[in-house]
Legacy VTK file of the C-alpha trace (Angstrom):
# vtk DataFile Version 3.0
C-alpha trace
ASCII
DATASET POLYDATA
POINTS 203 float
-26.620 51.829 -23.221
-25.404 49.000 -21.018
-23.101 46.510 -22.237
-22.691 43.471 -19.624
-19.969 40.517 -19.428
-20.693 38.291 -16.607
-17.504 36.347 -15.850
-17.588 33.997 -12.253
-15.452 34.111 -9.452
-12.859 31.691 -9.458
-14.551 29.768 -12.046
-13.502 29.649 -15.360
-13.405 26.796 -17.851
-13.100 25.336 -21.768
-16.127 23.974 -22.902
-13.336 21.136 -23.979
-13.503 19.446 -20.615
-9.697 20.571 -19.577
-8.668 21.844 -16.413
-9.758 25.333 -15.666
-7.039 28.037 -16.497
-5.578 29.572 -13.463
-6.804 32.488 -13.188
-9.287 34.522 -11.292
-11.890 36.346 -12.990
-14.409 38.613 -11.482
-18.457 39.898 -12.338
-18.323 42.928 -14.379
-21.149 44.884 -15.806
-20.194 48.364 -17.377
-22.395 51.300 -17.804
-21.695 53.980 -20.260
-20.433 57.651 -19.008
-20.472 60.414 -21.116
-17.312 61.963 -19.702
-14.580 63.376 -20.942
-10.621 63.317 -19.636
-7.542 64.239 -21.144
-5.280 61.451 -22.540
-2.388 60.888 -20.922
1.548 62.451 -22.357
2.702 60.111 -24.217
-0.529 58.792 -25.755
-2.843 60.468 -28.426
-6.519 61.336 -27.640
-8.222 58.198 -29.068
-9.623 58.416 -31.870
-12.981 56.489 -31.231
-16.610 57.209 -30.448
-16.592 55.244 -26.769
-17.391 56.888 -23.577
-13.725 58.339 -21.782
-15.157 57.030 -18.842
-17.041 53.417 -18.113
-18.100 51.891 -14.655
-18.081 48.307 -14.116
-19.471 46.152 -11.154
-16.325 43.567 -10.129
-17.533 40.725 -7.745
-14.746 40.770 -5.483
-13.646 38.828 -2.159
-15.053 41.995 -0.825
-18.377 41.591 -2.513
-20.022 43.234 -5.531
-18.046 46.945 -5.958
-18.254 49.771 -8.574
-14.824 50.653 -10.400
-14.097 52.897 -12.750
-12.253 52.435 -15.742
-10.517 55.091 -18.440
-9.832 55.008 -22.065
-6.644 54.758 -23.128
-5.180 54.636 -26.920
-2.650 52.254 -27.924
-1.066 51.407 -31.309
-4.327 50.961 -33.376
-6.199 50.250 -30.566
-7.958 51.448 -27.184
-9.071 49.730 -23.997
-10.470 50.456 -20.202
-7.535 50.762 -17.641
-9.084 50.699 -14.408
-7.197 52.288 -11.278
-3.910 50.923 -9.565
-2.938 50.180 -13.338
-0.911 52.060 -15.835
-0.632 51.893 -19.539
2.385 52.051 -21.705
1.001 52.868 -24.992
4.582 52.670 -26.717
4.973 49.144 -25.804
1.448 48.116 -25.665
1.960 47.568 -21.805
-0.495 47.137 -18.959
0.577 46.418 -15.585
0.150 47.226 -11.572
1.420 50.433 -11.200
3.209 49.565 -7.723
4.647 46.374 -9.568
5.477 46.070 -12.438
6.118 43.056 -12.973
2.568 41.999 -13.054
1.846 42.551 -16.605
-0.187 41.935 -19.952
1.929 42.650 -23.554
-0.744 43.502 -25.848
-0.009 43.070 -29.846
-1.907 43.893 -32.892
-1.965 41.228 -35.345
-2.097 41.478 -39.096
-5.497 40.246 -41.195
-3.156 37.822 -42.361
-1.929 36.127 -38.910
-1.018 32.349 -39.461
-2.887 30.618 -36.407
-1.195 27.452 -36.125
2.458 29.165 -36.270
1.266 31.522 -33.697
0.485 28.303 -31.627
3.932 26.743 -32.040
5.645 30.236 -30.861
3.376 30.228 -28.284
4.559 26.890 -26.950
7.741 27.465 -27.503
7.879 31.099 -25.310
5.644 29.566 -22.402
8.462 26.161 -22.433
10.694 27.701 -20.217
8.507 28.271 -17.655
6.864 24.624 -17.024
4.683 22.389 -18.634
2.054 24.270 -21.005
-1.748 23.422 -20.549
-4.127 24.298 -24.042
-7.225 25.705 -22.935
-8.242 27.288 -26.794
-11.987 27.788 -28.024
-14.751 28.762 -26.301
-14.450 29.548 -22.561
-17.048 29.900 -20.018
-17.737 32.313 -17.456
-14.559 34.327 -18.660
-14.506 37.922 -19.652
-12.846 37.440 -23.106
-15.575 34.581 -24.271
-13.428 32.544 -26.240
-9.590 32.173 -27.544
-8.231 30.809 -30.624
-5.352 29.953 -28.723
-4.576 30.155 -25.037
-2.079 28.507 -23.687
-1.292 28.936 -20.368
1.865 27.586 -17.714
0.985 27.397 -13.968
3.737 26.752 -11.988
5.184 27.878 -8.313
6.434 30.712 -9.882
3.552 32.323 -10.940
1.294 31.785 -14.240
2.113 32.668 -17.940
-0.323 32.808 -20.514
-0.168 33.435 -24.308
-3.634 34.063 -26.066
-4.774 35.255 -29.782
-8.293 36.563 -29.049
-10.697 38.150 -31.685
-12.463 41.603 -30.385
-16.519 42.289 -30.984
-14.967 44.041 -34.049
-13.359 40.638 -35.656
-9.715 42.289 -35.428
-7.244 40.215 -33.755
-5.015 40.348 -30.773
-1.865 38.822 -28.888
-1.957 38.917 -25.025
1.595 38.094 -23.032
0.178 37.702 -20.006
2.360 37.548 -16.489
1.133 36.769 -13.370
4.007 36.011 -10.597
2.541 34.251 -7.420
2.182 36.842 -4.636
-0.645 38.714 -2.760
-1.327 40.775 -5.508
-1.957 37.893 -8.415
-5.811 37.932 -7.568
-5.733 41.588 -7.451
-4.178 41.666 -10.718
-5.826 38.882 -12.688
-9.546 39.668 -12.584
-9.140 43.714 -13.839
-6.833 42.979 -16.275
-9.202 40.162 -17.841
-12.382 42.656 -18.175
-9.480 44.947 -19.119
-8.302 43.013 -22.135
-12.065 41.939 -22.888
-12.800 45.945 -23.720
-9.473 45.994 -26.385
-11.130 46.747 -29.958
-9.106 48.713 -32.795
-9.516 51.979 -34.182
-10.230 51.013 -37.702
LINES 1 204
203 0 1 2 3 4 5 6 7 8 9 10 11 12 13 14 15 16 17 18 19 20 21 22 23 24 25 26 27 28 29 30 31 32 33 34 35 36 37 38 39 40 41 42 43 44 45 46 47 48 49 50 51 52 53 54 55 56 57 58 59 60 61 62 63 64 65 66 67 68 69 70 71 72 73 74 75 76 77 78 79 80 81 82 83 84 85 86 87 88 89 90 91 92 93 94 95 96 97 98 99 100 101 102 103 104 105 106 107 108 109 110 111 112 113 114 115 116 117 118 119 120 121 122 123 124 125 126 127 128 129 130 131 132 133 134 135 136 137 138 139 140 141 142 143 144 145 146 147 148 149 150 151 152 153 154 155 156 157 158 159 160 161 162 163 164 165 166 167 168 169 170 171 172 173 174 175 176 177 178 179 180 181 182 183 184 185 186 187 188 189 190 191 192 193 194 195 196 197 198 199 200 201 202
């Protein structure tokens, strides 16, 4: 089975008109392994019928290369963490393993989730860091499709985004996303995206 989510370099837009987020995306197209790997200590086997295992095809600065990605379980949840990244599965954490600072807080939310006070937290967090741009709905080119919200702060320190994002399985999801400005933000920023675009929840 091949599951594909084509996402441009560099490109990546609202169908709104606004300016693009800053971010930078990359080509992905997984194919399914039938492999299996132990879980990780501090994380339980998951619990879910995916492959352990799934290759994807990131279009990089490099050109078109093959990475691997594992399964990892979180709270309720599993996604692909690809190599060079770790997993916290207490906290819901993925981030560079050699810096940690470069990070993506990743929270369940209840059936129930109030949208529009979401929103007004969101603003309210990303404040602090500069003025917040509101890239929400559909997104093009992008490996999670669309956003209910995404707001997003792009400033010399780095970029900040806050997003609410519904998986293929209609269960939704809050991503803290940090991106400080350094070599390693495009690094970073296009394998955490297809990253985030593979979180579904075990129920």
């Amino acid at each position: 089975m091949k599951i594909s989510i084509f996402v441009m370099v560099l490109s990546l837009s609202a169908c709104s008109g606004a300016n693009e987020p800053a971010t930078n995306p990359e080509t992905s197209t997984p194919v399914n392994e039938a492999v299996t790997a132990p879980a990780s200590e501090n994380e339980k086997a998951p619990e879910v019928t995916r492959p352990q295992i799934e290759s994807f095809d990131l279009m990089t600065g490099e050109g078109n290369q093959s990475h691997s990605a594992t399964l990892h379980q979180g709270d309720g949840f599993s996604l692909y963490v690809f190599e060079k990244f770790a997993f916290d599965a207490d906290k819901g954490r993925l981030f560079l393993s050699s810096i940690p600072e470069y990070d993506v807080e990743i929270e369940s939310l209840p059936a129930n989730y109030d949208l529009a006070q979401l929103e007004t937290a969101g603003k309210e967090e990303l404040k602090e860091f500069g003025e917040v741009s509101d890239f929400s709905g559909e997104l093009v080119e992008h490996p999670l499709g669309s956003a209910e919200i995404y707001l997003q702060v792009s400033s010399g320190e780095g970029i900040n985004d806050y997003i609410v994002w519904q998986s293929i399985t209609g269960d939704a999801f809050l991503f803290r996303l940090h991106n400080p400005k350094g070599k390693e933000a495009s690094d970073f920023a296009g394998p955490v995206l297809v990253s985030l675009s593979t979180v579904q929840s075990d129920s």
